[in-house]
N, CA, C and O atoms as a GROMACS GRO file, in nm:
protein
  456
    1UNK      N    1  -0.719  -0.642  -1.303
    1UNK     CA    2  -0.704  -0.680  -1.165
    1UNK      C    3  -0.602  -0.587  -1.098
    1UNK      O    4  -0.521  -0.539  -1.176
    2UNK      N    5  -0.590  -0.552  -0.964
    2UNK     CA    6  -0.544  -0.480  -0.901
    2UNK      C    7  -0.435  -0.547  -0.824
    2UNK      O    8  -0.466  -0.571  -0.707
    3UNK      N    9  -0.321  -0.581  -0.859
    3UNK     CA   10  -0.185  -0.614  -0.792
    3UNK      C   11  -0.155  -0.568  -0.660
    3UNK      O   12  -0.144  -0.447  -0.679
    4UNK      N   13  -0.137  -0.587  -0.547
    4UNK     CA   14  -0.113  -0.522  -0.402
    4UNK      C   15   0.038  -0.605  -0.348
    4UNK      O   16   0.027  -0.717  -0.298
    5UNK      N   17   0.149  -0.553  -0.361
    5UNK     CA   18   0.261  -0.606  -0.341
    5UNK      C   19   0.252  -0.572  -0.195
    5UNK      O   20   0.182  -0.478  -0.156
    6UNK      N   21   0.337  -0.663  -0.098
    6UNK     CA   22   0.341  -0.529   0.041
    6UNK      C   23   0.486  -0.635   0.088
    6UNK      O   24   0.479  -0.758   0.098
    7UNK      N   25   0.573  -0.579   0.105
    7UNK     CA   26   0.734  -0.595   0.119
    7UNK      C   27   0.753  -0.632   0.289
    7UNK      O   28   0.682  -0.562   0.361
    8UNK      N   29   0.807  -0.693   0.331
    8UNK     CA   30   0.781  -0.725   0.446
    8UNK      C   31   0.952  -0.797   0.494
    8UNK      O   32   1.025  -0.863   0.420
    9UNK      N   33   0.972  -0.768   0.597
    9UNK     CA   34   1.155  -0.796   0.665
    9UNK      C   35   1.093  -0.849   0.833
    9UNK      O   36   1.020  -0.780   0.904
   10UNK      N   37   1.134  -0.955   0.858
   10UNK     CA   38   1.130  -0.954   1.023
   10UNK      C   39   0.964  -0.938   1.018
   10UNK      O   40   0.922  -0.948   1.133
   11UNK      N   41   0.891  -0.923   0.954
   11UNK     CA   42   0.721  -0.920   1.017
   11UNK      C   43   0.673  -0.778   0.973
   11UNK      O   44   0.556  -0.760   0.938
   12UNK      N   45   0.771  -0.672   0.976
   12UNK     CA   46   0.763  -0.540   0.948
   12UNK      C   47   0.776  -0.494   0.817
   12UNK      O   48   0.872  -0.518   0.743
   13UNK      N   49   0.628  -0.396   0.774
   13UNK     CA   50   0.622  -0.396   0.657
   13UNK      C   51   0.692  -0.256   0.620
   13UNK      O   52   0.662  -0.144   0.660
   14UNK      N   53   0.805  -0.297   0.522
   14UNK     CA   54   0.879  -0.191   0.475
   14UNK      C   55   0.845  -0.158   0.343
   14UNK      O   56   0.948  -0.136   0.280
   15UNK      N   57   0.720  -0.142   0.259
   15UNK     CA   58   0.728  -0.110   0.161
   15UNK      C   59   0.609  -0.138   0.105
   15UNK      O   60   0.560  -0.244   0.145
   16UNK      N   61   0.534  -0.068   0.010
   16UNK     CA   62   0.430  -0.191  -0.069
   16UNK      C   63   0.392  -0.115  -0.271
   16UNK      O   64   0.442  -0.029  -0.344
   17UNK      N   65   0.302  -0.194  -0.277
   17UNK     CA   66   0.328  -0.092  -0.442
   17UNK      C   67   0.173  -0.167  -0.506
   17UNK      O   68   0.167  -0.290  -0.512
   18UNK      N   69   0.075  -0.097  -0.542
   18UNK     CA   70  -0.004  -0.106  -0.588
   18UNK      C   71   0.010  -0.082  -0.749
   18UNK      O   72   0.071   0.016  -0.791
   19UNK      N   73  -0.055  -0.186  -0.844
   19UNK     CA   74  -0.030  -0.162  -0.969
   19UNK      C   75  -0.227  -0.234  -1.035
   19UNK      O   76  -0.300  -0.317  -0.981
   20UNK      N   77  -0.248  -0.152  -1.169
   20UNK     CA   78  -0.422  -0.228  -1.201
   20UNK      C   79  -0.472  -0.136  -1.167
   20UNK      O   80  -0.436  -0.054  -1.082
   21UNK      N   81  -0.630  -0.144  -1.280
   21UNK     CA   82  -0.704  -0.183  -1.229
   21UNK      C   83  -0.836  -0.270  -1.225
   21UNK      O   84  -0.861  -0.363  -1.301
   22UNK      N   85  -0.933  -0.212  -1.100
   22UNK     CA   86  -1.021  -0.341  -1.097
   22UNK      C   87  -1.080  -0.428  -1.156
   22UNK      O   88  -1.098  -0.545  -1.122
   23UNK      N   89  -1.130  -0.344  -1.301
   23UNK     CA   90  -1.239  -0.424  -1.430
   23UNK      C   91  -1.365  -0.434  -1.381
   23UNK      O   92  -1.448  -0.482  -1.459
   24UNK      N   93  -1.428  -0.378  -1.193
   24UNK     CA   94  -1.536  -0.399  -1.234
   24UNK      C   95  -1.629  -0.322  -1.258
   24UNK      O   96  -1.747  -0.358  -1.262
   25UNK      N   97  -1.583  -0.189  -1.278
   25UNK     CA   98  -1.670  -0.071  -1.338
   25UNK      C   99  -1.610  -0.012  -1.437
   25UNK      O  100  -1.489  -0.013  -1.414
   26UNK      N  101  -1.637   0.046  -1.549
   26UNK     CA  102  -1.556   0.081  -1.617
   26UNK      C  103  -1.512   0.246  -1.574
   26UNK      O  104  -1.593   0.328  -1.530
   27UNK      N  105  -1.366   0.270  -1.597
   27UNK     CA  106  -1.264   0.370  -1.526
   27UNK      C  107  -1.358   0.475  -1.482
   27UNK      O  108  -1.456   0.504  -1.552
   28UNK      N  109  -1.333   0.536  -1.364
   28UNK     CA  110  -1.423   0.674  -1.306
   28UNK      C  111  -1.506   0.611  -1.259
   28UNK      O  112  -1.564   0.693  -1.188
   29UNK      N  113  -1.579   0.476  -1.242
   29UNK     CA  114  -1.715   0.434  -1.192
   29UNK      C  115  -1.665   0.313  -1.095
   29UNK      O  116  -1.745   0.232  -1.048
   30UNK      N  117  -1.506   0.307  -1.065
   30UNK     CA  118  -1.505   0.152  -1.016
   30UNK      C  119  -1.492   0.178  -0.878
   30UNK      O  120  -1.398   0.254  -0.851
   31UNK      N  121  -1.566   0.133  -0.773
   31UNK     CA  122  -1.595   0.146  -0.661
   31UNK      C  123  -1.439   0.051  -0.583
   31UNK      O  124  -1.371   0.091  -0.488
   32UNK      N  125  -1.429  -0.027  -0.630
   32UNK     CA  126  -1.287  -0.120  -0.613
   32UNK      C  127  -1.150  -0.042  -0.622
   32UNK      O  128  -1.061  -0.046  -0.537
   33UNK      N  129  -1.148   0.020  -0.725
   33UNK     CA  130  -1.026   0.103  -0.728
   33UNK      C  131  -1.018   0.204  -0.649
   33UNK      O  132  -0.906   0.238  -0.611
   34UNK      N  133  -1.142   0.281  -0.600
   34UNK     CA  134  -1.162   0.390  -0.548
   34UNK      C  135  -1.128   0.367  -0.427
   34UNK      O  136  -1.075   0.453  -0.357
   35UNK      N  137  -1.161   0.221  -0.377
   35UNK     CA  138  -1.132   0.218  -0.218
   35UNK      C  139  -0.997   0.195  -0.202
   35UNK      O  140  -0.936   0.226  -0.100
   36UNK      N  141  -0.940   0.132  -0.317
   36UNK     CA  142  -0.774   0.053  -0.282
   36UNK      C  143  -0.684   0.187  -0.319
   36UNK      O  144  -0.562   0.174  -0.306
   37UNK      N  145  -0.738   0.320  -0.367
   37UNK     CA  146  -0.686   0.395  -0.416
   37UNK      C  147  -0.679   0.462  -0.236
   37UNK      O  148  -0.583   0.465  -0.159
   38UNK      N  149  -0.794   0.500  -0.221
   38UNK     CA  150  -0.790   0.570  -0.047
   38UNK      C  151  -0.743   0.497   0.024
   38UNK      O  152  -0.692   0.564   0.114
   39UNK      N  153  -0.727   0.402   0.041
   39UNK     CA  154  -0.654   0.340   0.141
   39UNK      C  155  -0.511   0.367   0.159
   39UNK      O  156  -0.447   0.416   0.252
   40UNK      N  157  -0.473   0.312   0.019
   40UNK     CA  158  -0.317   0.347  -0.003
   40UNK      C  159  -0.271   0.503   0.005
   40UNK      O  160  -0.162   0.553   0.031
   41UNK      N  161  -0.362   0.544  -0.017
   41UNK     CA  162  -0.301   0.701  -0.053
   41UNK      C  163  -0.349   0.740   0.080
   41UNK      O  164  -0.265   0.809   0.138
   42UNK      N  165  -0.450   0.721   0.146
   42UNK     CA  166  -0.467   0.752   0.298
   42UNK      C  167  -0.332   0.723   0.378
   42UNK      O  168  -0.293   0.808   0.458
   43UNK      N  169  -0.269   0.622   0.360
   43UNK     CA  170  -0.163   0.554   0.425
   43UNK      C  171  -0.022   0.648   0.401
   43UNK      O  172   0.038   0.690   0.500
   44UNK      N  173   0.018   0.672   0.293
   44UNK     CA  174   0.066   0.776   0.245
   44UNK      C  175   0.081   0.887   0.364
   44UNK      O  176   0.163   0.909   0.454
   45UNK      N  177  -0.055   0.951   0.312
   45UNK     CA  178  -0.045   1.051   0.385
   45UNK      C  179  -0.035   1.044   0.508
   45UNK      O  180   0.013   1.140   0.566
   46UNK      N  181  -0.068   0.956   0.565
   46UNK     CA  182  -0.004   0.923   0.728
   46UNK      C  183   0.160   0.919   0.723
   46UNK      O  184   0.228   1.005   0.780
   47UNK      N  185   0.196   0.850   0.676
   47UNK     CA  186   0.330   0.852   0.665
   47UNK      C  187   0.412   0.944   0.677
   47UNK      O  188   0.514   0.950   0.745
   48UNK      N  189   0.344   1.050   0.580
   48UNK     CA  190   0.421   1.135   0.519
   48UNK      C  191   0.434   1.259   0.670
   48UNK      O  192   0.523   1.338   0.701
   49UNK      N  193   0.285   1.223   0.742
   49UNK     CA  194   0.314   1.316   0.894
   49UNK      C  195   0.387   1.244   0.970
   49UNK      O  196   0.428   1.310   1.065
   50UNK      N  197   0.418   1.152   0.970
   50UNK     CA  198   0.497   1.125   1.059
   50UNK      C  199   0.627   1.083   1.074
   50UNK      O  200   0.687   1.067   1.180
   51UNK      N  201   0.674   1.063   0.938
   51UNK     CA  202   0.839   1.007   0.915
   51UNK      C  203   0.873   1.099   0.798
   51UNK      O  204   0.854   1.118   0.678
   52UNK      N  205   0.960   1.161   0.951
   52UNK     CA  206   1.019   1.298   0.828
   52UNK      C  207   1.128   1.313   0.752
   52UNK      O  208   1.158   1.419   0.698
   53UNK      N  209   1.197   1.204   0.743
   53UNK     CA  210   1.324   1.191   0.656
   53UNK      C  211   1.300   1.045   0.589
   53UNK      O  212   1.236   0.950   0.635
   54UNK      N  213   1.364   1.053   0.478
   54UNK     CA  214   1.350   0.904   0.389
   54UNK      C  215   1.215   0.820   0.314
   54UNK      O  216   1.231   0.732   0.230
   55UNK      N  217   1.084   0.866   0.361
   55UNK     CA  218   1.011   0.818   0.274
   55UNK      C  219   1.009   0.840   0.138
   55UNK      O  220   1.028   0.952   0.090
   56UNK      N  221   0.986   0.739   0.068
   56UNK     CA  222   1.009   0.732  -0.079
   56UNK      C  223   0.865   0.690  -0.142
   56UNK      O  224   0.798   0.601  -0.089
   57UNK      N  225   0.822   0.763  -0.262
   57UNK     CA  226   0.692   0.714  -0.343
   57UNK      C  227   0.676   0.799  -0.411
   57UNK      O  228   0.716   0.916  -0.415
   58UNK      N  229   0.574   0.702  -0.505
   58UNK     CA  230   0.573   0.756  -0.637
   58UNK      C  231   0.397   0.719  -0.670
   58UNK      O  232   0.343   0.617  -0.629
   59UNK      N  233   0.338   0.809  -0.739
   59UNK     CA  234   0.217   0.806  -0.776
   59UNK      C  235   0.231   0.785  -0.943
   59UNK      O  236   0.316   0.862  -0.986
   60UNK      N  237   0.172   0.704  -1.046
   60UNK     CA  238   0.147   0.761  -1.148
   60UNK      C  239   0.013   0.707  -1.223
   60UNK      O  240  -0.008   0.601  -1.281
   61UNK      N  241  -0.060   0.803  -1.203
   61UNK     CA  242  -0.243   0.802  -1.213
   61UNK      C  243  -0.261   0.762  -1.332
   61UNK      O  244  -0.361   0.691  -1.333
   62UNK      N  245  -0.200   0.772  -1.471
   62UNK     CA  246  -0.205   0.694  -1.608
   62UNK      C  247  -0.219   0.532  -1.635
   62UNK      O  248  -0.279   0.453  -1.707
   63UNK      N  249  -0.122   0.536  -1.525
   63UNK     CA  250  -0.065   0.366  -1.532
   63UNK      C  251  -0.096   0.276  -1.392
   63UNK      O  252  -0.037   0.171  -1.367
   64UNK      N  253  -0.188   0.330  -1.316
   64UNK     CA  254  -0.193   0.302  -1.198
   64UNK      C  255  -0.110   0.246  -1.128
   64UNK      O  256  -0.140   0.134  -1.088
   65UNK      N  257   0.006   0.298  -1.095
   65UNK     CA  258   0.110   0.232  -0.990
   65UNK      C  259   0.142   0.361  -0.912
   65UNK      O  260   0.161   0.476  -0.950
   66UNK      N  261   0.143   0.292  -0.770
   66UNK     CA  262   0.127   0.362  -0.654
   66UNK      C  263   0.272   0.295  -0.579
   66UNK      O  264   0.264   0.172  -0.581
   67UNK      N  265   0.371   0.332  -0.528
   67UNK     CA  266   0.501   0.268  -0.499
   67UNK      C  267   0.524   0.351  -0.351
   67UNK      O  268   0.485   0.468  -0.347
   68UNK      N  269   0.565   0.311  -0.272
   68UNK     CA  270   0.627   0.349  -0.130
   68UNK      C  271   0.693   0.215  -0.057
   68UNK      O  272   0.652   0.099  -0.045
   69UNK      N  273   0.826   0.291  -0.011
   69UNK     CA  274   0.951   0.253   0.040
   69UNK      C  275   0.943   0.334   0.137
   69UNK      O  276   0.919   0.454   0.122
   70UNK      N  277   0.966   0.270   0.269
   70UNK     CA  278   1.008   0.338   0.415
   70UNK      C  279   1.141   0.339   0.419
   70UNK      O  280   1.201   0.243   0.372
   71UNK      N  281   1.221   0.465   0.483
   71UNK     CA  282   1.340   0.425   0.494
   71UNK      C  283   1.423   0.357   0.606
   71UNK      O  284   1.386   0.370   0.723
   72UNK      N  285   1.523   0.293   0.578
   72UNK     CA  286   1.585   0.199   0.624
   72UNK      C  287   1.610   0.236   0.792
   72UNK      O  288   1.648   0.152   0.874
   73UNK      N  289   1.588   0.340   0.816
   73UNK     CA  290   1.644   0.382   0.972
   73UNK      C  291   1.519   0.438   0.975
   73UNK      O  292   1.476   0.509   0.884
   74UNK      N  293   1.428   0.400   1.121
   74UNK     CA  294   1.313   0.481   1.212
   74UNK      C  295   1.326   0.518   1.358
   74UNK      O  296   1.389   0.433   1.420
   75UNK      N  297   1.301   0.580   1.403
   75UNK     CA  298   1.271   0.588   1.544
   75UNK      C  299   1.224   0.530   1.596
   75UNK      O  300   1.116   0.512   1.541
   76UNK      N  301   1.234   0.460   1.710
   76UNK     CA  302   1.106   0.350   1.767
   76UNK      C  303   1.006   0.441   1.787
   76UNK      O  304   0.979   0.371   1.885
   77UNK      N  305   0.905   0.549   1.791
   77UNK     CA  306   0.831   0.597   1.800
   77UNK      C  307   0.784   0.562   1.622
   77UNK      O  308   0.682   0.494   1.612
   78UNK      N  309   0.837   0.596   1.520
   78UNK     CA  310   0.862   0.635   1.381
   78UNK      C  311   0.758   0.459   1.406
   78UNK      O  312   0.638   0.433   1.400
   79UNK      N  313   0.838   0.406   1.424
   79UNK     CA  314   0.877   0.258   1.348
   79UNK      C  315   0.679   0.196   1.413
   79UNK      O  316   0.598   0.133   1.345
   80UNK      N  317   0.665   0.236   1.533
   80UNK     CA  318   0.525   0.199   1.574
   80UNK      C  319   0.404   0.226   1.533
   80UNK      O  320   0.297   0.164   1.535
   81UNK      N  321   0.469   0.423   1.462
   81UNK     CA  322   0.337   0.483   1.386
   81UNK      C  323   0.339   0.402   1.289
   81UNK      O  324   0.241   0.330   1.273
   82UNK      N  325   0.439   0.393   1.207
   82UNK     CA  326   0.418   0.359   1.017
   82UNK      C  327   0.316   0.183   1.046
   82UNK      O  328   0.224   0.140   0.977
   83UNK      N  329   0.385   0.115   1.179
   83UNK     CA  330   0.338  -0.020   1.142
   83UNK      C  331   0.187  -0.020   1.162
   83UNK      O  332   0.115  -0.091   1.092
   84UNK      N  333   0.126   0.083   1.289
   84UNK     CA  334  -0.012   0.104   1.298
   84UNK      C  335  -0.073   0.110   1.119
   84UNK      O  336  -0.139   0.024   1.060
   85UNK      N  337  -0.032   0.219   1.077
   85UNK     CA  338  -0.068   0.254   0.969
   85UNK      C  339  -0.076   0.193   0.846
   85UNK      O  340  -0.172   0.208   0.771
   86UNK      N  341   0.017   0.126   0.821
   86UNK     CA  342   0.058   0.024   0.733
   86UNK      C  343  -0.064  -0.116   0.764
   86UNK      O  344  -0.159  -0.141   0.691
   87UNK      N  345  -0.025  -0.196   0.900
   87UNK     CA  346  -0.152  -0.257   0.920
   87UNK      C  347  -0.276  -0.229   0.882
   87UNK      O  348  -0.340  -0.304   0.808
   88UNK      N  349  -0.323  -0.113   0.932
   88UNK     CA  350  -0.466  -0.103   0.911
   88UNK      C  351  -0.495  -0.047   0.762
   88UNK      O  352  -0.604  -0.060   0.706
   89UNK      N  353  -0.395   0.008   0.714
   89UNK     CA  354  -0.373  -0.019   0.551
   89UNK      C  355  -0.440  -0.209   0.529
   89UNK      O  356  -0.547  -0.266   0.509
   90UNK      N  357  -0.324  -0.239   0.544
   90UNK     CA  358  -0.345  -0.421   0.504
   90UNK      C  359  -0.497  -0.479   0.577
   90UNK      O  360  -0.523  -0.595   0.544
   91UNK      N  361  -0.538  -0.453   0.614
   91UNK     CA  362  -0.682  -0.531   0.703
   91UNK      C  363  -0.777  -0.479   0.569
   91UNK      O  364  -0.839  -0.555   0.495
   92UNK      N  365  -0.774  -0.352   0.558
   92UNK     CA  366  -0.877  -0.248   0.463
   92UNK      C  367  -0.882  -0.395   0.352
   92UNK      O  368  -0.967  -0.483   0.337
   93UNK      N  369  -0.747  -0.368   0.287
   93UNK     CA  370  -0.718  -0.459   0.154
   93UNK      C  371  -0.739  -0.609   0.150
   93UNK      O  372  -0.785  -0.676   0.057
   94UNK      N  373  -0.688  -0.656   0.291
   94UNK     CA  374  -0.758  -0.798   0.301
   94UNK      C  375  -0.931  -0.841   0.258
   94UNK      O  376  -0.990  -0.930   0.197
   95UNK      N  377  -0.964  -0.719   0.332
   95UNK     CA  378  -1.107  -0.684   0.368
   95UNK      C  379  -1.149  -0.719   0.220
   95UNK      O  380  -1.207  -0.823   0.189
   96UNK      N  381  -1.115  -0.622   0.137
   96UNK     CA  382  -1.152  -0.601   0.015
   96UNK      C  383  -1.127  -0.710  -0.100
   96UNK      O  384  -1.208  -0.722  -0.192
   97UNK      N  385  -1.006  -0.796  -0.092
   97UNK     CA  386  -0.964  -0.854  -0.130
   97UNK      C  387  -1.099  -1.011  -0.128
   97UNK      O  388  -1.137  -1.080  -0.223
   98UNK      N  389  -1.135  -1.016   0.006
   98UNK     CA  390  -1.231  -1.122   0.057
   98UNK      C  391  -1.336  -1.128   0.010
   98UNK      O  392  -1.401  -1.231  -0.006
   99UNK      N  393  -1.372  -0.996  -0.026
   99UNK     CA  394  -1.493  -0.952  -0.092
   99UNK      C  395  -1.523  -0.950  -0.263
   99UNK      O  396  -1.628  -0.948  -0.328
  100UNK      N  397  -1.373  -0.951  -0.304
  100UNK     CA  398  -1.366  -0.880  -0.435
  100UNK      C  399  -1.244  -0.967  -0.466
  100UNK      O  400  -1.146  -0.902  -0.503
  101UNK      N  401  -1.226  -1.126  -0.458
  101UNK     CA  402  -1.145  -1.181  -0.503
  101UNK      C  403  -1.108  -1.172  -0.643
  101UNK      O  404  -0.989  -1.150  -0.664
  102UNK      N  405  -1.176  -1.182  -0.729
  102UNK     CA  406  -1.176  -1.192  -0.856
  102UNK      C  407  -1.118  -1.047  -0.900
  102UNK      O  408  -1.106  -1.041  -1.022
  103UNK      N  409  -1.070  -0.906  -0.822
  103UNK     CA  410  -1.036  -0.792  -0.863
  103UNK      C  411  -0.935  -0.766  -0.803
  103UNK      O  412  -0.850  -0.699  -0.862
  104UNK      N  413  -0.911  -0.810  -0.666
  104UNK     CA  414  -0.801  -0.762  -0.656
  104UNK      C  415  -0.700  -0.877  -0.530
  104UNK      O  416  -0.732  -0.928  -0.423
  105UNK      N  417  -0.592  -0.878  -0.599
  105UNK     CA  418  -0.502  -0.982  -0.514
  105UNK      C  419  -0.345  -0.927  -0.424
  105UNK      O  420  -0.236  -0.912  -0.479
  106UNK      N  421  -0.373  -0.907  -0.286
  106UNK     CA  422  -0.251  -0.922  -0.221
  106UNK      C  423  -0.158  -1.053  -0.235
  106UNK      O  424  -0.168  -1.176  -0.245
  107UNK      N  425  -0.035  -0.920  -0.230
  107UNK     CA  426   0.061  -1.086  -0.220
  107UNK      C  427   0.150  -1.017  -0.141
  107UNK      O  428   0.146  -0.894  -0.139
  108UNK      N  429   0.262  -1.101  -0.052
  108UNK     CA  430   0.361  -1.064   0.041
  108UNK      C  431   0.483  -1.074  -0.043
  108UNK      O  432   0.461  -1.121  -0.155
  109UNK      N  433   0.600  -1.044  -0.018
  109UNK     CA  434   0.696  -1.057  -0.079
  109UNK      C  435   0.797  -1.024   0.084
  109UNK      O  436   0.764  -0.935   0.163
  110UNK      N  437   0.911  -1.109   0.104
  110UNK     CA  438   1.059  -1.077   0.195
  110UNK      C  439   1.142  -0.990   0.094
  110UNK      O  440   1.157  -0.990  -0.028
  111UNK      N  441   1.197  -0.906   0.212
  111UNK     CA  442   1.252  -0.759   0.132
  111UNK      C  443   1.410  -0.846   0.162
  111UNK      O  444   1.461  -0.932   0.234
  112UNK      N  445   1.429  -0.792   0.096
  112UNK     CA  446   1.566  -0.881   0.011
  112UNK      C  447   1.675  -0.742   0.015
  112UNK      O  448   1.618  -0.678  -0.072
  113UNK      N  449   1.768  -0.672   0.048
  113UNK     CA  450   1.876  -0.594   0.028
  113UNK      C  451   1.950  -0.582  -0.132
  113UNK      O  452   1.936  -0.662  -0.225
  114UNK      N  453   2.015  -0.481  -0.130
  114UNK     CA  454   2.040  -0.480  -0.239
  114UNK      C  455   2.203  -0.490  -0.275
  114UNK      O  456   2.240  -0.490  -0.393
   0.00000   0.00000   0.00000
C-alpha cells in the first residue's frame, strides 16, 4: 500500500512524504504507483521553479520514499504558487485514493515545530 502523509499548519500544506508500494501490479507494471509517483514528483518539480531558497527533499527509488519540506519563510507570491501546486497535487491523490482505496491511503498530519 502506498502511504501519502501531507503535513499541514493553519490549512497550509507545508510538507508531505510518500512511502509503498501499490501491490496492484507487480513492480514496473503498477499503473497506481506510476500515477502517485508523477504527481508527486510533478509537484516537486513545480516547486523547485518556483521557491528558490529552502526547499528540502529527498527521493529514494529502492525504498520508495519520496519526502519534501517547504521552507519555513515564503513570499506571498512563493506561498500562493506552492499552495496551487500542492492542492492540485492533493485532488490528483484524493482522486486516486477514491478509486484505488484498497492501494493507496492519504492521511493529514498538524505540523508540530521542533
Amino acid at each position: 500500500m502506498i502511504i501519502i502523509t501531507v503535513i499541514r499548519s493553519d490549512g497550509v500544506i507545508k510538507g508531505f512524504s510518500v512511502k509503498g508500494h501499490a501491490g496492484f501490479k507487480p513492480r514496473g507494471e503498477d499503473i497506481i504507483c506510476a500515477a502517485v509517483s508523477m504527481l508527486a514528483q510533478t509537484a516537486l518539480l513545480g516547486l523547485g521553479r518556483y521557491i528558490k531558497e529552502g526547499l528540502s527533499f529527498s527521493i529514494d527509488d529502492d525504498s520508495g520514499i519520496l519526502k519534501c519540506a517547504l521552507p519555513g519563510k515564503l513570499s506571498d507570491l512563493e506561498q500562493i504558487r506552492a499552495e496551487a501546486i500542492l492542492e492540485t497535487m492533493m485532488d490528483g491523490l484524493k482522486n486516486l485514493q477514491k478509486n484505488y482505496a484498497r492501494h493507496i491511503r492519504v492521511f493529514r498530519r498538524r505540523w508540530t515545530p521542533c
